[in-house]
KEZAKOL-237704 format. One record per residue: z, y, x of N, C-alpha, C in turn. Coordinates in steps of 0.001 Angstrom, whole numbers, padded with zeros to 6 digits, always signed. Each point is the difference from the previous one (the first is absolute). Example, Ala and Ser with C-alpha at 12.3 -4.5 7.8 and 13.67 -1.06 7.14 Angstrom:
<pts>
+007800-005690+013190+000000+001190-000890+000000+001200+000900 -000720+001050-000350+000060+001190+000820+000730+001090-000770 
</pts>
This chain:
<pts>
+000000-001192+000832+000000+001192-000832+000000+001247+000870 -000618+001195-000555-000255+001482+001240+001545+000086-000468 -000108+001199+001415+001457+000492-000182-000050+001128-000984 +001305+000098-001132+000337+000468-000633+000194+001767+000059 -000866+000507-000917+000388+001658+000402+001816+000160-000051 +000864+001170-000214+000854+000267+000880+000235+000413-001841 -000376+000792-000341-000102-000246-001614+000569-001297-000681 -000700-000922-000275+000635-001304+000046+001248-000587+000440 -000216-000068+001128+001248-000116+001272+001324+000086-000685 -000457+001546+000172+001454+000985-000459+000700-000789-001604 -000938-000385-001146+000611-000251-000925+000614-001576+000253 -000495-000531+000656+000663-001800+000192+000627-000008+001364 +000013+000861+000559+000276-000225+001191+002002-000635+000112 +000235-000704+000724+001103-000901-000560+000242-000967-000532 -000842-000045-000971+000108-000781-001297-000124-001870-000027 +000941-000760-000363+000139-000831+000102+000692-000733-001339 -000757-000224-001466+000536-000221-001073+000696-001156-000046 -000602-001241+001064+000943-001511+000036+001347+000320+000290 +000610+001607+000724+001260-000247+000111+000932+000701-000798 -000409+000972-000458+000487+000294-001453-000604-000327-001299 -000256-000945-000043-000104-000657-001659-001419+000493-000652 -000880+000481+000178-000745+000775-000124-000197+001245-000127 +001216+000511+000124+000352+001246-000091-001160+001344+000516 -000516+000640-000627-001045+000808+000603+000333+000833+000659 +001625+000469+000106+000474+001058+000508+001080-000716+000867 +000456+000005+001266+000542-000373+000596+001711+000452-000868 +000881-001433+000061+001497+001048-000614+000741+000199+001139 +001126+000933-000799+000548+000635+001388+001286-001086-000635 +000537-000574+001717+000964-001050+000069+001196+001019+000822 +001051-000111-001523+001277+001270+000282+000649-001383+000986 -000065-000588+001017+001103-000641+000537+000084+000265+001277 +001455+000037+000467+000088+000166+001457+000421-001461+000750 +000672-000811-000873+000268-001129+000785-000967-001656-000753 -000525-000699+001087-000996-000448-001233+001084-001845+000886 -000012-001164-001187+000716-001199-000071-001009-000602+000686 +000419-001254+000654-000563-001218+001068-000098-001498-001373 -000549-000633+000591+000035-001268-000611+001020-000930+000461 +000219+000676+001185+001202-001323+000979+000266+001130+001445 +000880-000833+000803+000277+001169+001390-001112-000192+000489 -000321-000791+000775-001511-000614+000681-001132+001196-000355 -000097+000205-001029-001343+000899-000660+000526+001597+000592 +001388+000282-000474+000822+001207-000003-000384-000018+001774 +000325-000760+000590+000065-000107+001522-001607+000922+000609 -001090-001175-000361-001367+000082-000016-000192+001354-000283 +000098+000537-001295-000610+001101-000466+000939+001366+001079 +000822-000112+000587+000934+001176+000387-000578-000250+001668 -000823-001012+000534+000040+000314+001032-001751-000410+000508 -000472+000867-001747-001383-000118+000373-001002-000798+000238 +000482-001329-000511-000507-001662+000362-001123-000019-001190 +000803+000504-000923-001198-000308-001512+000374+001478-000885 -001044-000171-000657-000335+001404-001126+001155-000179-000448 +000494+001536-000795+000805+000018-001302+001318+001119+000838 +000552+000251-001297+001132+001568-000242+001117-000823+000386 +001331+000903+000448+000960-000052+000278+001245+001210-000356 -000868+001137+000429+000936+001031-000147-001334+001593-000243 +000363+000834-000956-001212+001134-000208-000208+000835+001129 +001001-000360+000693-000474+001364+001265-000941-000554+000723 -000190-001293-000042-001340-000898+000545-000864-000440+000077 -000218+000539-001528-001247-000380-000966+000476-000432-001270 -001192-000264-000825+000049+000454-001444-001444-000487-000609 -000134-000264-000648-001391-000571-000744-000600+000909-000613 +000399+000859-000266-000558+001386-000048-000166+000883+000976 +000776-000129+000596-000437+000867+001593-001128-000697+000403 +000209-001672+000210-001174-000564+000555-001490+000033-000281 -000321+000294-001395-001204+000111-000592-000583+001048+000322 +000747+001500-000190-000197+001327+000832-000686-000371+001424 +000876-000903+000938-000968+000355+001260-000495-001273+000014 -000490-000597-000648-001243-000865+000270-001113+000862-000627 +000329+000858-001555-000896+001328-000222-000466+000500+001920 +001117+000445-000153-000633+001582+001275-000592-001217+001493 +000398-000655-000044-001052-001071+001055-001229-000282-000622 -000070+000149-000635-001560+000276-000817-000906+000885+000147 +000497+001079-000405-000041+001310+000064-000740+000529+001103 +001532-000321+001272-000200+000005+001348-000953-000529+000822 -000194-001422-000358-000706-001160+000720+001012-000317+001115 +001519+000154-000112+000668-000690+000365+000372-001097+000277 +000831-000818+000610+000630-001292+000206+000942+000104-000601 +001185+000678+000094+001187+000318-000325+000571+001171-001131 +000968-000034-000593+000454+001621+000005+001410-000148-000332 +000492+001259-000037+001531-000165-000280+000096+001218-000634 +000957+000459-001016+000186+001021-001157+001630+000782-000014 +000216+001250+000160+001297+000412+000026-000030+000901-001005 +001562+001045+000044+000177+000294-000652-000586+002000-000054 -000217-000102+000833-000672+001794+000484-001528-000317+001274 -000693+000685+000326-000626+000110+000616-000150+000218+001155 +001826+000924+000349+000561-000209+001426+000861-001142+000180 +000346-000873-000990+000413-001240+000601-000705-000892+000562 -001717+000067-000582-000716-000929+000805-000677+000452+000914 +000265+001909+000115-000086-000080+001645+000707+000319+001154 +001273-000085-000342+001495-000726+000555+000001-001022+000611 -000490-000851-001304+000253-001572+000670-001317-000646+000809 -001500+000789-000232-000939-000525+000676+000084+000414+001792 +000535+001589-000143+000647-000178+001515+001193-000460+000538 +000846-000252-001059+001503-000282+000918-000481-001773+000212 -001087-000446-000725+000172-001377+000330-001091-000269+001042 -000528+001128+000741-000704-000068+001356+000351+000181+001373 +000836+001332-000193+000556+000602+000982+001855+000069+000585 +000082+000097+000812+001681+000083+000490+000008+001011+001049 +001330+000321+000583+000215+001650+000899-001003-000732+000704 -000528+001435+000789-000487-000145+001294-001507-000046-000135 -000605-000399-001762-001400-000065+000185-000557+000958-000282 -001659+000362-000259-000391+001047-000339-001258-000249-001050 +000193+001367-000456-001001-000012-001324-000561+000646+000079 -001783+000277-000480-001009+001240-000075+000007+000446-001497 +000057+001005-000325+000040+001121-001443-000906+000534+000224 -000699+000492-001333-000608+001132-000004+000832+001609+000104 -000406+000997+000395+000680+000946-000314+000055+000943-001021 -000815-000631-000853+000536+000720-001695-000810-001577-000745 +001621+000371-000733+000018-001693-000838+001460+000580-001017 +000122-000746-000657+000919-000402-001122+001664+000924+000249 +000505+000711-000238+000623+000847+000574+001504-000878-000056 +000312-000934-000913+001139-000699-000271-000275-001104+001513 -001485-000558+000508-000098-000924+000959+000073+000364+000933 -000269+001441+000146+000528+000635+001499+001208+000279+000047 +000687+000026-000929+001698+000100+000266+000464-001313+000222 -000449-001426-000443+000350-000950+000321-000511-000053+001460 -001066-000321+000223-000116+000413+002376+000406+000402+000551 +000654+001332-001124+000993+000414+001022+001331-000048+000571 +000339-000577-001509+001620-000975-000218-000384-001257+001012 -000716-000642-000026-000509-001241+001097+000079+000273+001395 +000001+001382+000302-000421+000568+001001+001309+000329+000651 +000307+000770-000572+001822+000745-000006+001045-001131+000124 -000208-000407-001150+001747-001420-000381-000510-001385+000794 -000888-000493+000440-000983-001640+000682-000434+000346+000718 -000503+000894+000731-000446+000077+001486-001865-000852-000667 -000458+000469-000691-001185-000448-000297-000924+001254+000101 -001338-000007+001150-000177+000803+000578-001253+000783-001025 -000779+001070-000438-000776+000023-000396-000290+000694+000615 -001952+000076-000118-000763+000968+000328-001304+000585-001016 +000049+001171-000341-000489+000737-000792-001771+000035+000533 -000894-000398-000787-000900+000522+000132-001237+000478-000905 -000995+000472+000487-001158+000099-000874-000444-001096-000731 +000189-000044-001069-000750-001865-000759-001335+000457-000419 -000322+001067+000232-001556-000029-000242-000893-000366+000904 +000158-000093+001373-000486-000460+001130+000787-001280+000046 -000681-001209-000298+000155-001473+001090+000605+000240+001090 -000893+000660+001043+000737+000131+001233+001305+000524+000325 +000188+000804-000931+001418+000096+000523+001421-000827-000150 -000416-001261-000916+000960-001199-000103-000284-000514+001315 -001195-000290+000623-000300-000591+001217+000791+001052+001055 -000233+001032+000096+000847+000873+001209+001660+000018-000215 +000104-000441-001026+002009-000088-000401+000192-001428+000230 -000909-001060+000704+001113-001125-000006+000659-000007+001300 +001201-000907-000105+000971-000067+000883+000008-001461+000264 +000782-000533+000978+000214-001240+000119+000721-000643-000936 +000955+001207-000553+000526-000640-001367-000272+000470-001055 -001285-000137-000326-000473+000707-001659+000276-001190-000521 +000212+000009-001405+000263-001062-000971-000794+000270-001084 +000240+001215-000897-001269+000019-001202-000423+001749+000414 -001309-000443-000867-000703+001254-000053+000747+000249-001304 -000093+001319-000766+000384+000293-000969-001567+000793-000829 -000258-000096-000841-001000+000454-000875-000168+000649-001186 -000766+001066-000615+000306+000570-000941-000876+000115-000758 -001417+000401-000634-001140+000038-000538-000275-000505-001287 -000465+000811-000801+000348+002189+000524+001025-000249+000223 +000857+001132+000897+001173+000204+000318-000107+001378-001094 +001887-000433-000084+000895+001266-001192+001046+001092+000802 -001153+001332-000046-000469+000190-001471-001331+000364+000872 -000404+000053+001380-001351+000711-000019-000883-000883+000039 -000395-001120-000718-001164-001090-000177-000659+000091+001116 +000467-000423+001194-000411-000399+001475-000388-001368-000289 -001494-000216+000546-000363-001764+000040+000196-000291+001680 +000306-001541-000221+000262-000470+001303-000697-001443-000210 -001415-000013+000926-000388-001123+000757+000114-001355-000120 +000694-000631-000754+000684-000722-000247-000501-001425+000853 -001197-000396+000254-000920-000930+000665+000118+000361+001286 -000015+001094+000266+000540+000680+001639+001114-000311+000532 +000902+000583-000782+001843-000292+000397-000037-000989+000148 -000339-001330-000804+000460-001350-000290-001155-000481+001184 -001096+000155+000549-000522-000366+000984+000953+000440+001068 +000580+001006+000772+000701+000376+000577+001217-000833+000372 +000610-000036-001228+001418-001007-000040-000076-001228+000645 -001135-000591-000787+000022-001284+000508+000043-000535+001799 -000653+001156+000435+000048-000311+001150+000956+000146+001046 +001137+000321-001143+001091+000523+001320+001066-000775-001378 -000066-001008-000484+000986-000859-001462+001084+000796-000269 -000803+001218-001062+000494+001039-000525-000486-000315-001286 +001630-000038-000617+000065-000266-001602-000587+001897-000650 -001037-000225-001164-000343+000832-000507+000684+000104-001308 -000067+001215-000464+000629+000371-001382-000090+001069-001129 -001369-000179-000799-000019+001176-000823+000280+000094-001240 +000491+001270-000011+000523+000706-001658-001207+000121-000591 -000185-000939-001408-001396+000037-000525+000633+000281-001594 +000905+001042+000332+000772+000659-001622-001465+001111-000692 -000494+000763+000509-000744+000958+000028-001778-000777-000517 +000067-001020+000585-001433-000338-000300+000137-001060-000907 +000418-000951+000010+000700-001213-000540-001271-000747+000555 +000185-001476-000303-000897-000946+000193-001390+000227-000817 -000134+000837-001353-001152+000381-000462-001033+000481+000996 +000635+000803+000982-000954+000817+000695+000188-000479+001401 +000782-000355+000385+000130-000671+001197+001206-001224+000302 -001003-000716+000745+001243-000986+000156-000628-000424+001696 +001654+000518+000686+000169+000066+001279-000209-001407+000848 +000423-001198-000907+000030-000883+000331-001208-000609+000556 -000799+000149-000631-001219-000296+000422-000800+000721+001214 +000502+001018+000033-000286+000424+001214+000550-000172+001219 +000678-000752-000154+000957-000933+001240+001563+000945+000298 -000138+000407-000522+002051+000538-000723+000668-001041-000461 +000891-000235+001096+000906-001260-000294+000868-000247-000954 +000546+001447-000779+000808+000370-001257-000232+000932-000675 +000498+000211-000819-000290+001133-001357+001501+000244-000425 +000514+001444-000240+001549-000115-001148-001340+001341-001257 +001119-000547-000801-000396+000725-000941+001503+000747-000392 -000058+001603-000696+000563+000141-000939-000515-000171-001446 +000570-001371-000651-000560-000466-001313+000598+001108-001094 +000833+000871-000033+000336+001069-000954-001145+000716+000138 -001186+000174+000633-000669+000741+000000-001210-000431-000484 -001327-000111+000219-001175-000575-000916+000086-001270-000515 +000688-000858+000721-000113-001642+000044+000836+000114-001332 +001148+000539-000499+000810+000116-001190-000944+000859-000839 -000099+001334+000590-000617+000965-001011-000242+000787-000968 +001569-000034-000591+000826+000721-001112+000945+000446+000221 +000512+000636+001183+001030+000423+000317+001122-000651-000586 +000550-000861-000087+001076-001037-000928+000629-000782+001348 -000158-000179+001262+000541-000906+000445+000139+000561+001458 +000924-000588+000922+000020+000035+001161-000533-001503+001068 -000860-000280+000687+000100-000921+000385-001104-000088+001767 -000056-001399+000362-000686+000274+001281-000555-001155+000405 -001096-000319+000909-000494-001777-000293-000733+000425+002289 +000434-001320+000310-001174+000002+000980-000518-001583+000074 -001415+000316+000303-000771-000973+000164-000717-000111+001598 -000137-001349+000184-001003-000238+001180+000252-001305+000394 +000626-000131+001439-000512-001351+000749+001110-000610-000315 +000270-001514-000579+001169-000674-000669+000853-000071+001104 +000046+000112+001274+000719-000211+001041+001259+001084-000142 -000651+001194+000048+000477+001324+000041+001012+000187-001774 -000715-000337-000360+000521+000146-002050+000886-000853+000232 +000006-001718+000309+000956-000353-000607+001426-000200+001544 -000463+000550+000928+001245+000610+000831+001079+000972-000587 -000920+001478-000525+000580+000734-000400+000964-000846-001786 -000486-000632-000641+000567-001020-001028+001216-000565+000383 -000285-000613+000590+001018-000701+000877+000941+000260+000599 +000034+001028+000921+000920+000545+000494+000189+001632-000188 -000594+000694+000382+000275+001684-000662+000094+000402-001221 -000169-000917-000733-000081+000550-001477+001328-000496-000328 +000215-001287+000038+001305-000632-000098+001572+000368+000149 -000350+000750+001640+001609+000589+000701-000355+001504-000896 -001029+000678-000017-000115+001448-000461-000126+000290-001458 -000371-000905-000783-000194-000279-001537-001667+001125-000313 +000483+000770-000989-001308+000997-000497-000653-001044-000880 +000545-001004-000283-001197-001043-000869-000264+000884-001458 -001066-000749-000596-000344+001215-001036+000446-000709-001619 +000318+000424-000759+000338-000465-001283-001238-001037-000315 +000733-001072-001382-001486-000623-000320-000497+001134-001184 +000535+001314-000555-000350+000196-001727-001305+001391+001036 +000415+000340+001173-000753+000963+001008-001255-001018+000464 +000143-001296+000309-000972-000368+000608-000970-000602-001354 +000545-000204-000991-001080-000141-001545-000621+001458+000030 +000577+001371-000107-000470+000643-000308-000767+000807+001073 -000595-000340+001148-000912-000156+000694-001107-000414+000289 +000597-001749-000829-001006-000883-000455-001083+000548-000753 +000967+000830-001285-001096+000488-001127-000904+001304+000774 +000963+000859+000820-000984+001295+000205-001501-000787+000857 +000339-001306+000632-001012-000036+000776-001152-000507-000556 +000020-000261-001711-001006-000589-000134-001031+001258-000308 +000568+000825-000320-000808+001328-000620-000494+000941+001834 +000847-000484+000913-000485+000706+001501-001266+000062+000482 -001298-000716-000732-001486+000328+000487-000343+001412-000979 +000147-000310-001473+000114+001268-000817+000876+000904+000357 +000957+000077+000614+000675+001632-000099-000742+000143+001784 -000439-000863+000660-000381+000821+001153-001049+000706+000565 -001422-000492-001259-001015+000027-000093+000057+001197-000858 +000796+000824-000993+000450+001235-000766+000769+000758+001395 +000809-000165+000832+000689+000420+000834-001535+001083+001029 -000467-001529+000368-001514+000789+001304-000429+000829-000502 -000637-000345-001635-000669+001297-000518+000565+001289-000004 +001269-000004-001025+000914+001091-000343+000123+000927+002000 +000738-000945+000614-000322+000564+001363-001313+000684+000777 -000894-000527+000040-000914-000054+000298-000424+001524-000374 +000281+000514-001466-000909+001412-000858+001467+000747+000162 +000860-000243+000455+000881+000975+000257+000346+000360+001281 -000288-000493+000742-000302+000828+001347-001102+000528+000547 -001352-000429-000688-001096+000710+000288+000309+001480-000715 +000332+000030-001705+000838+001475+000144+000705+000509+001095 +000658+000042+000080+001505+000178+000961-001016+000745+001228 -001060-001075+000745-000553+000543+001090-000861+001161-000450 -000225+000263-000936-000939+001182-000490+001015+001059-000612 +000911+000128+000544+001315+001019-001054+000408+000739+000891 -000700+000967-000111+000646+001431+001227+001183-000072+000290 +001168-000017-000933+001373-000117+000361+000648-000806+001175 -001077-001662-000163+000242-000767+001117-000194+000112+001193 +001058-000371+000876-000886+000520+001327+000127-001483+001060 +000379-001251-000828-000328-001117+000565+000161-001580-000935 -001338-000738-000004+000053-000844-001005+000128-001542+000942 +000927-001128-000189-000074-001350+000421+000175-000505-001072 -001249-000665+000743-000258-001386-001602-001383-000707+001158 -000167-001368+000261-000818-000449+000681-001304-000235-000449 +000172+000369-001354-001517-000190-001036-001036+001286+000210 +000425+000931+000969-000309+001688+000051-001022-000831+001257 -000993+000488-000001-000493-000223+001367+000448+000913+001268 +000434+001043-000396+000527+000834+001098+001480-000809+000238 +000244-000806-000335+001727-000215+000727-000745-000782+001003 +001053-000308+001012-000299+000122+001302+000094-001590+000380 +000268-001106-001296-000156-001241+000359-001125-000876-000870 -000651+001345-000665-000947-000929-001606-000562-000438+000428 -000442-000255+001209-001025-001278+000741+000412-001452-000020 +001697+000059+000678+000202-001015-000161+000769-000670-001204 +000427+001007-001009+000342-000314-001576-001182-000726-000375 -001553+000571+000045-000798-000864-000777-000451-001025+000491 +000301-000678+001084-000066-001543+000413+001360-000550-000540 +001327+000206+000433+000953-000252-000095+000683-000193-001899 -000557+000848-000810+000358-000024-001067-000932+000120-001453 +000606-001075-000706-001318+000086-000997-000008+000991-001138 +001333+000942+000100+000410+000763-000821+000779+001136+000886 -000208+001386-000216+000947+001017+000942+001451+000198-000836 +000523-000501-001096+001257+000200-000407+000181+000943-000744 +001322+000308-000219-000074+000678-001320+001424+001565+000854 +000131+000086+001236+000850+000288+000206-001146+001606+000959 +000873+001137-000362-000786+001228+000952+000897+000546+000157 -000258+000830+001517+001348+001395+000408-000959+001191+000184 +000527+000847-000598-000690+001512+000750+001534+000745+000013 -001227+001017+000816+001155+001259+000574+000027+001497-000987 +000734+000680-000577-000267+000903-000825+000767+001537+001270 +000066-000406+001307+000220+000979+000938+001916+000288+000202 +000511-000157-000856+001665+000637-000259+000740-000816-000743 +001625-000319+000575+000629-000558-001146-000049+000606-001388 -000345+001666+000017+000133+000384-001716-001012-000401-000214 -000996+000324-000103-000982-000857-000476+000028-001263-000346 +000602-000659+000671+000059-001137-000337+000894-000571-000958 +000978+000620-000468+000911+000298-001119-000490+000274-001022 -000672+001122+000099-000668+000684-000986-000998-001241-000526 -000951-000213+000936-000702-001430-000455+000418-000851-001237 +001455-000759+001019+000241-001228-000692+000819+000507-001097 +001141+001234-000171+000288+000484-001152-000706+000832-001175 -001266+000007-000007-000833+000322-001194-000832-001204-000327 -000161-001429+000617-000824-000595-001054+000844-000913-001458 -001342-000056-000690+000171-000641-001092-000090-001704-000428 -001138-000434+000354+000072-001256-000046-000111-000863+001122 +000167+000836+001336+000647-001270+000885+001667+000309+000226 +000365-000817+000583+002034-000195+000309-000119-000240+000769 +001348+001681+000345+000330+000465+001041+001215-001717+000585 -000514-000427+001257+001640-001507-000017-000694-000305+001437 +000643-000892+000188-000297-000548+001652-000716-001210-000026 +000039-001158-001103-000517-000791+000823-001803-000329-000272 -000300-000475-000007-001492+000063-000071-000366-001751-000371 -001491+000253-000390-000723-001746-000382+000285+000098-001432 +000436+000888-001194+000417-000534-001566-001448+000238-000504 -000349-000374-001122-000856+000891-000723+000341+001006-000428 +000606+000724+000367+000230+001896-000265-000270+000357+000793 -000551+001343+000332-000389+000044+001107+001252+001086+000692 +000357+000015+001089+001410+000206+000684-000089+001341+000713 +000355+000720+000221+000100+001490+001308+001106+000313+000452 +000210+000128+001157+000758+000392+000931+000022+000892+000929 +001013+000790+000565-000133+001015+000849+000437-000794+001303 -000352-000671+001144+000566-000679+000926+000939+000379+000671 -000023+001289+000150+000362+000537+001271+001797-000097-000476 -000161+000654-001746+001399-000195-000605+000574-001730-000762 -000694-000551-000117+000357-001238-000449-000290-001046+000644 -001276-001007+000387+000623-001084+000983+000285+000153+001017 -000507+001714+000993-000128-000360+000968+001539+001137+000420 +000958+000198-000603+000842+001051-000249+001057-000536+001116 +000064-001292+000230+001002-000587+001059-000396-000311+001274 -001181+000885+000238-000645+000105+001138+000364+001764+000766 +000082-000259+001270+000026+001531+000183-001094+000689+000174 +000124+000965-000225-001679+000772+000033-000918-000701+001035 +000540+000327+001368-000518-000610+000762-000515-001457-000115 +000963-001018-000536-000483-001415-000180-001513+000347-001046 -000058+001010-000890-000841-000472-000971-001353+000990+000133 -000048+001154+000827-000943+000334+000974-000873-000885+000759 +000599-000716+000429-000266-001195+001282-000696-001294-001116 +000291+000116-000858-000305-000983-000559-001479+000271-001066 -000249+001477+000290-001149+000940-001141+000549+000409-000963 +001217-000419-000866+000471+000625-001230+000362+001339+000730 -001083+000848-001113+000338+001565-000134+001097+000495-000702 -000180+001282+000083+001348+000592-001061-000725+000187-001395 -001450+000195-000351-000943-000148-001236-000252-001460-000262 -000198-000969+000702-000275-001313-000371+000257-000645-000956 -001016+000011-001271+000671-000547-001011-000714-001814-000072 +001007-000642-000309-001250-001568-000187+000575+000094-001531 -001396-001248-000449-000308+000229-000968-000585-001930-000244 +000959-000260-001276-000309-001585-000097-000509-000071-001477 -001649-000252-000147-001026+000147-000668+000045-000480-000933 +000682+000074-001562+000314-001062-001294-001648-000467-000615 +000227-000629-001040-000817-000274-000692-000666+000401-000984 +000572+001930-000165-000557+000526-001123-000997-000376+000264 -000653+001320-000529-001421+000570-000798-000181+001573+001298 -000659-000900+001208-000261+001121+001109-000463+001052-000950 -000531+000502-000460-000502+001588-000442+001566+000529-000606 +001404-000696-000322+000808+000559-000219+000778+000641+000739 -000229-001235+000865+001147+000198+001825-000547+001363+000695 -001797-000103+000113-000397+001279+000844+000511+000735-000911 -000390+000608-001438+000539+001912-000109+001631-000424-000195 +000595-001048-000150+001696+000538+000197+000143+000313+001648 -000638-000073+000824+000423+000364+001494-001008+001219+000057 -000713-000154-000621-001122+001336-000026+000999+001497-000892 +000504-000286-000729+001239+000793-000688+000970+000098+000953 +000518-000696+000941+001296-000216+000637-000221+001175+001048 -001656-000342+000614-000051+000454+001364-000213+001560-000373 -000791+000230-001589-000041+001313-000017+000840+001292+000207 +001393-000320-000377+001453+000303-000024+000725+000075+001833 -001142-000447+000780+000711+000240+001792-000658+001091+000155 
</pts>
């Protein structure tokens, strides 16, 4: 049989009716402690000999269906599912690295993940080094004798920086450097890292992979070696495991994830080509622009540019002014719902950064990002077309 569009995918993906009864919808199993047939079995199952539950922080039959979903998705081997999006990328590095090693970053990425490198950095003696992720080469000029993972972002949040991804992971290999990208921003619709020889993926699943703003959660996928280490042991001593009624309702956003992402590109897509034509602006990222400075390698790399854009409106007032006059997008932080989301960075995610950290990183003091809902684009442009008139 051909392989299945991603459309498809998305609605069965998981799905296994012989083990729930026929059930078309996977149920969510409220248990944390699950009974043995005898000790022997109890023995077996706790030390990984044969399938089957023991305790929920370890799995769950509902958790499990979720990431055999996102190994789908992915074209994964493995995956494992938590409870936030920084727990699974907590545990995808704490279950790589120990003091003394070192890590490559981009230098503008996820503003909550650069405070974790740097807690790694500060409290573990875990070394990082900051670089350009838009250039390949400069993961190659940062290794050390003790690099351990590359770190990856694409797009990176909030200035939709693409990174190489076939490059880095050529790179790594040659010096057995674990790779690792945040594929929250593109999701597997539009890219999937894995295939490009990216040894892992985390997701934040509160964000498109859920898609209704309703949940908190986090999933990584890739090489079963790496997944079920981190299973096994980092997830275990550190917990973050994710509810089963969170990992059903993931289940459901993901069947609708080819439709809301394929509304996402578009809606994106006609709202930053405004944006770049709007005197007020005086800088547009979005990788679908041919003027951004990586759309070369977005359109090999991705089959969709996303639903996520930042521009600059020049000033924090402005940028106030912005996000406090529109109408039908919401003013909030997190991004990926079908609403479409606005933010002032400089004052909200990136607010626990010091100027300096978030300079260094491109967030301006105007920088607004902007996470692309599912209206009715001709509504979204004149409510920002109204917003911007008012700076």
């Amino acid at each position: 049989m051909a392989e299945k569009s991603f459309y498809t995918l998305a609605v069965h993906a998981g799905e296994d009716l012989s083990q729930n009864h026929g059930s078309v919808s996977v149920p969510i199993y409220n248990a944390s402690v699950y009974a043995f047939a005898d000790a022997d079995e109890g023995a077996a199952i706790h030390n990984h000999l044969k399938e089957g539950y023991f305790y929920g922080k370890l799995g769950n039959p509902t958790q499990n269906a979720l990431e055999k979903a996102m190994c789908e998705l992915e074209n994964g081997e493995s995956a494992l599912s938590f409870a936030s999006g920084m727990a699974a990328i907590s545990t995808a590095v704490l279950s790589l690295v120990k003091s003394g090693d070192h890590i490559v970053v981009p230098n503008s990425m996820y503003s909550t993940t650069t405070l974790f490198f740097e807690e790694l950095n500060e409290k573990f003696g875990v070394e990082i080094s900051y670089v350009d992720a838009t250039a390949a080469e400069s993961y190659a000029a940062a290794v050390r004798s003790n690099t351990k993972v590359f770190w990856l972002e694409s797009p990176s949040n909030p200035l939709l920086k693409i990174t190489d991804f076939s490059a880095v992971s050529e790179i790594a290999r040659k010096s057995n450097i674990v790779t690792i990208a945040d594929n929250t921003f593109a999701t597997p619709f539009n890219t999937r890292p894995l295939n490009a020889g990216i040894d892992l993926v985390v997701h934040s699943a509160t964000k498109y992979l859920g898609g209704h703003s309703d949940l908190t959660a986090g999933l990584m996928v890739g090489k079963k070696e790496i997944v079920e280490n981190a299973r096994l042991k980092t997830t275990k001593l550190y917990g973050g495991n994710i509810a089963p009624q969170v990992a059903w309702l993931i289940l459901r956003g993901i069947k609708t994830l080819g439709l809301r992402m394929e509304r996402h590109n578009q809606n994106a897509y006609a709202v930053a080509h405004m944006l770049a034509a709007h005197p007020k602006i005086e800088a547009v990222y979005y990788p679908g622009l041919e003027a951004h400075q990586n759309h070369e390698t977005a359109k090999l790399q991705m089959k969709g540019f996303g639903g996520m854009i930042a521009f600059d409106v020049g000033s924090a007032g402005a940028g106030k002014t912005l996000v406090n006059n529109v109408k039908v997008c919401t003013l909030a932080t997190s991004l990926g719902g079908v609403e479409t989301i606005i933010q002032h960075s400089a004052s909200m995610t990136h607010a626990a950064l010091s100027r300096e950290q978030r300079l260094q990183a491109g967030v301006t003091d105007g920088l607004i990002r902007l996470s692309v809902g599912v209206e009715d684009s001709d509504d979204l442009i004149a409510d920002l077309r109204d917003a911007l008139d008012l700076i």
